[in-house]
C-alpha angles and dihedrals in degrees: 000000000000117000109219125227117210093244090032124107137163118257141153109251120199099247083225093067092052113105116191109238098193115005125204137186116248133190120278081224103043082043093058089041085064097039091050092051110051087041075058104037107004133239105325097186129022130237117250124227146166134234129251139181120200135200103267081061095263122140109215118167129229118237114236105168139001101060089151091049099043094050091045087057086048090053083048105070093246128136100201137044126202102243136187097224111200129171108241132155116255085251097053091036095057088037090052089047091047094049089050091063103042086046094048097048137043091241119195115244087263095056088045088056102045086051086062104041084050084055093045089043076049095055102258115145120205089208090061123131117285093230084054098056096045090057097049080044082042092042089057113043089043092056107024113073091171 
């Protein structure tokens, strides 16, 4: 089940306007496991992404979570991918995507580390406000049903 976000809708998103916002390495074999599923069963979840506009007036979306997803439709043939599309900040978008891979996976200290030097190169101070934490933590887990 999706949980919904107030500014969040489905939508089909050309996979050539997706930008990867915090890319990981995954498993060959993990990565055939998804590809394999959704060619079976199709895509169970969608990815979740976030609008922007550039200069030249296109809108391309940033992708916050579904990496795995998104490369195996790639792999796919396809041309489109279903997508949750929220409006979220570039802060809260990269700190939502960075949550999503250290939740999904056991990390090892150094990969912990290197998460949160990547938070603290991005601008994000560990002495900022609590309110402000809980509603990146509540922005998250509201919008990202990864």
């Amino acid at each position: 089940m999706i949980k919904e976000h107030p500014s969040s809708n489905l939508q089909m998103i050309p996979i050539d306007k997706i930008e990867v916002l915090n890319p990981r390495d995954r498993n060959g074999r993990i990565f055939d496991d998804i590809v394999g599923n959704i060619k079976n069963i199709g895509l169970k979840k969608p990815i979740t992404v976030t609008p922007r506009k550039y200069s030249d007036g296109e809108e391309r979306f940033l992708l916050i979570c579904g990496e795995g997803r998104l490369k195996a439709f790639k792999s796919l043939g396809e041309t489109t991918i279903p997508a949750m599309v929220v409006r979220v900040s570039d802060e809260d978008a990269f700190i939502m995507s960075l949550a999503e891979n250290i939740a999904r996976r056991q990390g090892r200290t150094l990969e912990l580390l290197a998460g949160i030097e990547q938070l603290r190169d991005q601008g994000y101070d560990k002495k900022q406000s609590p309110r402000r934490r809980v509603l990146v933590r509540t922005t998250f887990m509201a919008s990202c049903s990864c």
